[in-house]
C-alpha positions in Angstrom: -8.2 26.4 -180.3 -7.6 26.7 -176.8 -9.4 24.8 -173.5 -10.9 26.9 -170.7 -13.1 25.6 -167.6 -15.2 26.4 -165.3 -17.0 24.4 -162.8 -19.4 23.1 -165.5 -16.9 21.7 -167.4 -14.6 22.6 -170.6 -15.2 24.2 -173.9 -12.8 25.0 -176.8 -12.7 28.6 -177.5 -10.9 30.3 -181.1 -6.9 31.1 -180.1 -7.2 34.7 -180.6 -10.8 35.4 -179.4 -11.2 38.2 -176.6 -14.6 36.3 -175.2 -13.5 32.9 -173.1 -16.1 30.1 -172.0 -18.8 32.2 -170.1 -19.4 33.7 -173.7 -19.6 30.9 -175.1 -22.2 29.4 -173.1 -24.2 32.3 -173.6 -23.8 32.2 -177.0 -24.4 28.5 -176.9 -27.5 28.5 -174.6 -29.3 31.4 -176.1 -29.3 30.6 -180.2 -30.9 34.0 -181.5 -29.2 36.4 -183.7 -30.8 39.8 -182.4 -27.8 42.1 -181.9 -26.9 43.8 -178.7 -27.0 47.6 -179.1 -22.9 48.5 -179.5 -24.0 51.8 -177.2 -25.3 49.9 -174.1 -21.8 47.9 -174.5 -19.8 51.0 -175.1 -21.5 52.2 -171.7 -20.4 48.8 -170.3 -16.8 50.0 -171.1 -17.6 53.1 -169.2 -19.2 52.1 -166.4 -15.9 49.7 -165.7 -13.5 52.2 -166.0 -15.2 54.5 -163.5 -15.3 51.5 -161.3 -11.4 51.0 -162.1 -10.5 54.6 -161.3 -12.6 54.2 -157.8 -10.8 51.4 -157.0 -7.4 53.1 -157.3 -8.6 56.2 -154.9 -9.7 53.6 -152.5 -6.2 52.0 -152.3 -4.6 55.4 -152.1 -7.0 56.4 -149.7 -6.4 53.1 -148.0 -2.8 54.0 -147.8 -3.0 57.6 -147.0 -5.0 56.7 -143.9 -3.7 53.4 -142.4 -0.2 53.3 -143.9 0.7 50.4 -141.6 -2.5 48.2 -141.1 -2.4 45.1 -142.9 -6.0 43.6 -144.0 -6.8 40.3 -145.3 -8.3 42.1 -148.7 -6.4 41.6 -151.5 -5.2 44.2 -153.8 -5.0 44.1 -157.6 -1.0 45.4 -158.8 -1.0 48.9 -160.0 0.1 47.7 -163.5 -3.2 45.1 -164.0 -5.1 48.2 -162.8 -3.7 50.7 -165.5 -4.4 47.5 -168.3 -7.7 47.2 -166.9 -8.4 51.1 -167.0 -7.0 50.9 -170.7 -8.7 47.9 -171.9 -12.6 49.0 -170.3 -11.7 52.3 -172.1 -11.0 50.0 -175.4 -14.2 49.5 -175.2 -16.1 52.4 -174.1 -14.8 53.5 -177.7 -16.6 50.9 -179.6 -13.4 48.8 -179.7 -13.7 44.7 -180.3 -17.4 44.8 -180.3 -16.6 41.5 -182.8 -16.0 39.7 -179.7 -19.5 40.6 -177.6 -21.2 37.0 -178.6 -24.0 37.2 -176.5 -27.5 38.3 -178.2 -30.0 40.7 -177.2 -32.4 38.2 -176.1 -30.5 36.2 -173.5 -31.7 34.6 -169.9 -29.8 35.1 -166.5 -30.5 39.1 -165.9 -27.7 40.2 -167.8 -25.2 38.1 -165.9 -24.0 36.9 -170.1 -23.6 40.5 -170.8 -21.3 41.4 -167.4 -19.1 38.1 -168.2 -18.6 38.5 -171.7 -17.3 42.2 -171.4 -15.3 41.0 -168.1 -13.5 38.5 -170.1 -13.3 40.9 -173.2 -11.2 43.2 -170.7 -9.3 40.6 -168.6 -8.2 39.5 -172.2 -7.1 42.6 -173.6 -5.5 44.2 -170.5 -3.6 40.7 -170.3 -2.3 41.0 -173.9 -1.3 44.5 -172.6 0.7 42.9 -170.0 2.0 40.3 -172.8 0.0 37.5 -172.4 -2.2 35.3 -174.6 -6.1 35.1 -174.6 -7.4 32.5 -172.3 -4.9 33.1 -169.7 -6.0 34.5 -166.9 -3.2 33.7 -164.0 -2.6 38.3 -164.4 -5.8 39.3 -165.3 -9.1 37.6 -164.4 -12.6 38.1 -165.3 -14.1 37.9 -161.9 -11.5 39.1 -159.2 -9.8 41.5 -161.3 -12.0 42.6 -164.4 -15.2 42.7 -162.1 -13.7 44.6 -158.9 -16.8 45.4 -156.2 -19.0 45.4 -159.0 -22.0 43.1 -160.3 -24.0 42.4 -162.9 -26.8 44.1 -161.2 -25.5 47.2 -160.5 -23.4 47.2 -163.7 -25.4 46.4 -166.3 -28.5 48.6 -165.3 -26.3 51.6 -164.9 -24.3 51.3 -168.0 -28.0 51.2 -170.0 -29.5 54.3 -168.2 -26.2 55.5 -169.6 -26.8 54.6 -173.1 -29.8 55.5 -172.6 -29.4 59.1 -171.9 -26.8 59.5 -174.8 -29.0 58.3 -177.4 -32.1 60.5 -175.6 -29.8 63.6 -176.2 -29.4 62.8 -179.5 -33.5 62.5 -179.7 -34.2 65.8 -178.0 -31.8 67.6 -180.5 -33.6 65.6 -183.3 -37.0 66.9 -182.1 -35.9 70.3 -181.7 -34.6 70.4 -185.7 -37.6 68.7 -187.2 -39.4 71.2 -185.3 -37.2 73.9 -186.4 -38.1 73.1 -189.9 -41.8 73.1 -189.3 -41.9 76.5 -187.9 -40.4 77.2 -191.5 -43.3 75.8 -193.6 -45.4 76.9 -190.7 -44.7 80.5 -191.6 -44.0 80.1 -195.6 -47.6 78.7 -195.9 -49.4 80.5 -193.0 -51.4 82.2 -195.9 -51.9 79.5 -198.0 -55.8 78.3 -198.1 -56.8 74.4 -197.7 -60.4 73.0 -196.6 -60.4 71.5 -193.3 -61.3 67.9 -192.5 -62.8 65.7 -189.4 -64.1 62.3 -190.0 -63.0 62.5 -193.7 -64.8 64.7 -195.1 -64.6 68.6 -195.7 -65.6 70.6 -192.6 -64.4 74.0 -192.7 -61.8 76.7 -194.5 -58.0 76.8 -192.6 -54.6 76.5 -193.9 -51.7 75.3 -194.4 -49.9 76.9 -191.9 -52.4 75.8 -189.4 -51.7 72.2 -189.9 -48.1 72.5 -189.9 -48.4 74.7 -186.4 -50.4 72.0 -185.0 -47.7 69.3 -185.9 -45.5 71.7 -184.6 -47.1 72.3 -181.4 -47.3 68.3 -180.9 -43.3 68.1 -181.1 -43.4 71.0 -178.7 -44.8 68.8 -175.9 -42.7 65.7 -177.7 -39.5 68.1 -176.4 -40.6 68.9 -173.4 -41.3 65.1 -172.2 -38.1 63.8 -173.7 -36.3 66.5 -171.8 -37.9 65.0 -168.6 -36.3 61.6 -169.5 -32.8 62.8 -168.0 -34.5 63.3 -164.8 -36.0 59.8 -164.5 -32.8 57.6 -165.5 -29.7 59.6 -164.2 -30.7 57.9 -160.3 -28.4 54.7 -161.0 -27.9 52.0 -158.2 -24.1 51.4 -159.1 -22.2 50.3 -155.7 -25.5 48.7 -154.4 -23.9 45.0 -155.7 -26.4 42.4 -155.9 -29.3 43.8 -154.6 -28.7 47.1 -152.9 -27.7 46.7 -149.7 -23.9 47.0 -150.7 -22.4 44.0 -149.4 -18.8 42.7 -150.3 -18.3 46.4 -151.7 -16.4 48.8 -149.1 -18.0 51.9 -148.5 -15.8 53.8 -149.3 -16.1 52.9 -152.9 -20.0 52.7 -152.7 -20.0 56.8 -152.1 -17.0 57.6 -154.5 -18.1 55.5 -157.8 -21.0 57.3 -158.8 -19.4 61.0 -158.7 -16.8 59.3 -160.8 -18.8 57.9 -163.8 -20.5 61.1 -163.7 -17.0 62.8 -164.2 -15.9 60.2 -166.5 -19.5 61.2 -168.7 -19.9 64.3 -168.0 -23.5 63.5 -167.2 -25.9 64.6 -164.0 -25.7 60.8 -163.0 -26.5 60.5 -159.2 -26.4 57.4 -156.3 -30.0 56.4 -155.5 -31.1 57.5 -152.0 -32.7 53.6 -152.1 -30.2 51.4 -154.0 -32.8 48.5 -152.9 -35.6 49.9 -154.8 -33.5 51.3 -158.0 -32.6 47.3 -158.5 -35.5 45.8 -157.7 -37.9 48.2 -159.3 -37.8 49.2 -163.0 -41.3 51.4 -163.2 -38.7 54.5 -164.3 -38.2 52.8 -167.9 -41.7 52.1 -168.1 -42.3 55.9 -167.6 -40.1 56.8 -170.0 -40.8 54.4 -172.6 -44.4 55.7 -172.7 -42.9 59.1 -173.6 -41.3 57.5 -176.5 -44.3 56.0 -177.5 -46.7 59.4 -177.6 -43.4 60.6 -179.4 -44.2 58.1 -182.1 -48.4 58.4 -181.9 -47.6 61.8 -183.3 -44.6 61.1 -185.8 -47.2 58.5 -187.0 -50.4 60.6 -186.9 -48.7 63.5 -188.9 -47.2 61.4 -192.0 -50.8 59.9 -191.7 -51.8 62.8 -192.6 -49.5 63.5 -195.4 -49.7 60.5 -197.1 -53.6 61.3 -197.5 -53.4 64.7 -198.6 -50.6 63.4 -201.4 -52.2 60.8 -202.4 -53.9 59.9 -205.8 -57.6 59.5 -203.5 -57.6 63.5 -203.3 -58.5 64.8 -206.4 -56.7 68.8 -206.0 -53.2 66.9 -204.9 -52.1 70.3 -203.2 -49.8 69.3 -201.3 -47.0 67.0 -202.8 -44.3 64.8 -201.1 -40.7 64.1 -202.2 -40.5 61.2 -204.7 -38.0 59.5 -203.3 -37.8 56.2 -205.3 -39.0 53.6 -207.8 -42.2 52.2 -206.3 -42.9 49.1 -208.4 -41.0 46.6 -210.0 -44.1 46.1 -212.6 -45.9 49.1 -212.4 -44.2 52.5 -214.6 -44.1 55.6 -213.3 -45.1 54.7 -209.2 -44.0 56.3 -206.8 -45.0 55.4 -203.1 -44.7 57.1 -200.0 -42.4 55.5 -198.5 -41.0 58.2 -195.6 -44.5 57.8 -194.2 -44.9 54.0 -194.8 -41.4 53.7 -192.6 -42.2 56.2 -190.2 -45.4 54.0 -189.6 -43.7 50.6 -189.3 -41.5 52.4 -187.1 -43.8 53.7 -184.9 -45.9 50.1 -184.6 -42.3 48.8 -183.7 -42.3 51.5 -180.8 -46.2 50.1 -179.5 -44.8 47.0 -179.5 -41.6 47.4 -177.6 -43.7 49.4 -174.9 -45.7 46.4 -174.2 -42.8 44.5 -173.9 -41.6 46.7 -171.5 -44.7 47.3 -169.6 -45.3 43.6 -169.1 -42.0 42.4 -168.5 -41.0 45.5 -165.7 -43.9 43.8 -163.9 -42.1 40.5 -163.9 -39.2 41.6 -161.6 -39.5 39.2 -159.0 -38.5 40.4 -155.5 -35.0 41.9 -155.1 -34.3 41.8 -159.2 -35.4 42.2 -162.6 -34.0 39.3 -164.7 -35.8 40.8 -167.4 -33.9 43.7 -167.5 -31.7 42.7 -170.5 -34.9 42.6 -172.9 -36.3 46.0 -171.5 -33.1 47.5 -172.3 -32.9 46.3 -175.8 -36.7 47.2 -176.5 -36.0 50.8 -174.8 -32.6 51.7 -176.8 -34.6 50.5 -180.4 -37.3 52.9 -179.6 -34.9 55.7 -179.4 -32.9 54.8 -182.2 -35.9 54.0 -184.5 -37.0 57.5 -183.3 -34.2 59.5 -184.4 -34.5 57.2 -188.0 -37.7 58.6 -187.9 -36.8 62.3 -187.6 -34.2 62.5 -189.2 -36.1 60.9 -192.5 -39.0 62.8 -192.2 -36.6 65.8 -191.8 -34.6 65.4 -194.8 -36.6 63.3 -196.9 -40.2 65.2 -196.5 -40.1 68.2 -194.9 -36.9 70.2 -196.6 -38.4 69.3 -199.9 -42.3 69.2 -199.7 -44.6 71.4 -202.1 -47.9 73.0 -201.6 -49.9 74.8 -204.1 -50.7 78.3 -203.6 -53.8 78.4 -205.6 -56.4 76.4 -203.5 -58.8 79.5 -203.1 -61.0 78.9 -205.7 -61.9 75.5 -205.2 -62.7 76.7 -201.6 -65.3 78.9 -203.1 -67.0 75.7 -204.2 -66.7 73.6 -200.9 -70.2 73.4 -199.5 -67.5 73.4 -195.9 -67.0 77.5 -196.5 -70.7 77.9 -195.9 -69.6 77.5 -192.1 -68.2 81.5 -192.6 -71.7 82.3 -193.0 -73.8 81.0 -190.4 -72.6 84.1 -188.5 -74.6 86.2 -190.7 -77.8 84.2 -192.0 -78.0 81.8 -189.6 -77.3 77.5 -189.5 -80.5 77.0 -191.6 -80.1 79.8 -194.4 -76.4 78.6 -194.3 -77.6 74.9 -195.4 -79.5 76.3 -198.0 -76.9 77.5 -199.7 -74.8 74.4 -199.3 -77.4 72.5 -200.8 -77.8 74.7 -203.8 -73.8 74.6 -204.6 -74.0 70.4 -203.9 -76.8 69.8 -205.9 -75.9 72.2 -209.0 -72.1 72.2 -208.9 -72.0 75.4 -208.4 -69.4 78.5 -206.2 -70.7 79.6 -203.3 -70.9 83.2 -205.2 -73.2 81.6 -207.8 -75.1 79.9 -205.1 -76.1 83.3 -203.5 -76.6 84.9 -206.0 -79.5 82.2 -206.9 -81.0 82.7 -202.9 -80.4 86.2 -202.5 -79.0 86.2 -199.3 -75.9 88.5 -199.2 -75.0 91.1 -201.0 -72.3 90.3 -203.4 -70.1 93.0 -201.6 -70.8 91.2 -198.0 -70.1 87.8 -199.2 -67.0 88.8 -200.9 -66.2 90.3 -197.3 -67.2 87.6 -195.6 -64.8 85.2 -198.1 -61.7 87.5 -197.8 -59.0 85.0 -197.2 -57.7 87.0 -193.9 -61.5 86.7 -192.5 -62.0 83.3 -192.9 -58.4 82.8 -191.8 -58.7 84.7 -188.3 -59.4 83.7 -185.2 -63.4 83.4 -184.6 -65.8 87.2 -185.2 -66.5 89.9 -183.4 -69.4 91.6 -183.2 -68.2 94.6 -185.0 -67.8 92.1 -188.0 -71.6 91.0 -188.0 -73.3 94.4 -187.3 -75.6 95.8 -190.4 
């Protein structure tokens, strides 16, 4: 074990761990075991590096145009800078995520998260520069590892970030499952199912019908995510504490922003107000509702599924996946699960927008110190969102059945006397209804007892294609 200090006090940290005593105390301080999202970390890395690379333009810049002046400012050696460029990219890759202690639900703004990937760095660029763990007289955390930056500059940017990685992932995610749906959209457009609205059998459609209205749902599900990028690629890094930029030279305020964007390849941009990007975090409320109408309609469509598949409809017409063993006591059960996930999922999603709703009205003044929270909630709602596609995808979609042969028990649904109200009227309509419901009876039979069509007319009327189009004309109900 080795000692560090700080002005607290001591603490004994493990020989060979990359965290040092700001870590710990974290660790110590905030005793939960919710994990902190390896991409926001990864983005951590990132954001460091870019702020690395800036520094070394500034000092040439420095040099280029006052190769004489001496200032008061000092300078970190080229060969810390190049172990600090190599260790931040350590773990922009994912690298020694083992030593990120700190949990997801933390106190102090996301100062914890900042430190603890500092002294992750500082340790790894000083082993670079052959030097143990723990000793920082090369390398250190705060005047070294955390050059003109600061947690709240940092930490924000590296999320939006992570954010926008995993929301590219999404959009792509929306745009298959859609891709898919147009499939069984267009493989069942002709295939004949009763309507339903409050539960109970309204009027003949189809198949393809239902699947073009999911489809039309992740249309505008596509659309909004692809809005996202807009919302979160305005980033405050170079404001420092609170915006205004102070203890940060100017120089590197302008040039660190265009860097991480090169460094990401991503439309990042500098806010035009980095006062109001740190202070004010309505933008992940914004986007987070997205997300959350994303799951409404994940949750609203297996809804639906689940119901038509289940054992409560009689005709079973449409059948999902079995996918596993659904009892331990029960033979033979098989449960929807897909659906039952998607739906956990998607309560999971409601409940992480309050969180971020509520607690992105807590920012007090200058600074969020909820922010670390918010970010967790927002990154799970995207990643429980892709889950969700790509289950539903795979595991209900590629493989889901629907029987071709529901015609005939449309003819005796009282809900395809609808088709005829054209022709006879609401009233006359309801008669025949009644006749099929209280005998049991086809709507053929039905006529045929009421005399109110010809059997020719009503066959007509019942084609599959006419009850299937859009509305009449008035060259379909002339004598």
């Amino acid at each position: 074990m080795r000692v560090e200090k700080d002005f607290l006090g001591e603490l004994r940290i493990p020989d060979d761990a990359l965290y040092g005593i700001h870590s710990m105390r974290a660790k110590n301080n905030f005793p939960d075991s919710t994990d902190f999202h390896i991409e926001w970390y990864q983005a951590v890395g990132t954001v460091k590096q870019a702020c690395y690379f800036t520094y070394q333009k500034f000092i040439a810049a420095k040099e280029t145009k006052f190769p004489d002046t001496k200032f008061l400012l000092p300078e970190v050696e080229n060969e810390v800078l190049e172990a600090l460029i190599e260790a931040a990219g350590n773990v922009s890759e994912g690298k020694h995520f083992e030593h990120f202690i700190v949990p997801a639900i933390q106190g102090g703004a996301g100062t914890s998260i900042n430190l603890n990937v500092n002294e992750i760095v500082a340790n790894l660029a000083s082993q670079k520069l052959c030097r143990t763990p723990g000793d920082y007289t090369k390398v250190d955390p705060f005047e070294d590892a955390n050059l003109f930056q600061s947690t709240n500059d940092v930490i924000p940017t590296a999320l939006k970030v992570a954010a926008i990685r995993l929301l590219e992932e999404l959009e792509g995610s929306i745009n298959s499952l859609r891709f898919e749906l147009e499939q069984k959209e267009l493989a069942f457009r002709s295939v004949p199912r009763i309507a339903y609205t409050q539960m109970q059998e309204a009027v003949p459609s189809s198949y393809g019908a239902l699947f073009s209205a999911y489809n039309e749902a992740l249309s505008r599900d596509w659309w909004r995510v692809s809005k996202c990028f807009e919302r979160l690629k305005v980033v405050n890094l170079g404001g420092g504490a609170v915006g205004t930029g102070i203890s940060i030279p100017r120089f590197f305020i302008m040039e660190v922003v265009p860097e991480l964007q090169r460094l990401t390849n991503l439309p990042i941009s500098r806010s035009e107000n980095l006062s109001d990007t740190t202070s004010n975090l309505d933008t992940y409320v914004e986007v987070h509702a997205i997300l959350k109408s994303h799951a409404v309609n994940l949750e609203k469509m297996v809804n639906d599924l689940r119901l038509l598949s289940s054992d409560l409809s009689v005709f079973n017409e449409l059948q999902l996946p079995k996918k596993q063993v659904g009892s331990s006591i029960m033979p033979g059960k098989v449960n929807p699960v897909i659906p039952e996930f998607v739906i956990a999922a998607a309560h999971r999603i409601y409940a992480n927008d309050q969180i971020v709703t509520s607690l992105s009205a807590q920012g007090c003044l200058d600074l969020n110190a909820n922010l670390p929270l918010i970010g967790h909630a927002l990154l799970e709602s995207i990643k429980l969102l892709l889950a969700c596609n790509q289950t539903v995808l795979n595991n209900i979609f590629r493989e889901l059945t629907v029987s071709a042969d529901g015609i005939e028990r449309m003819h005796r649904s009282p809900s395809i006397t609808t088709a005829l109200s054209p022709y006879i009227g609401y009233h006359e309509a309801a008669r025949v209804a009644g006749v099929m419901k209280e005998k049991h009876v086809d709507i053929f039979t039905a006529n045929k007892e009421l005399k109110l069509l010809s059997e020719l007319r009503l066959e007509e009327i019942l084609r599959l294609d006419n009850l299937l189009k859009l509305g009449f004309t008035l060259n379909d109900i002339a004598d």
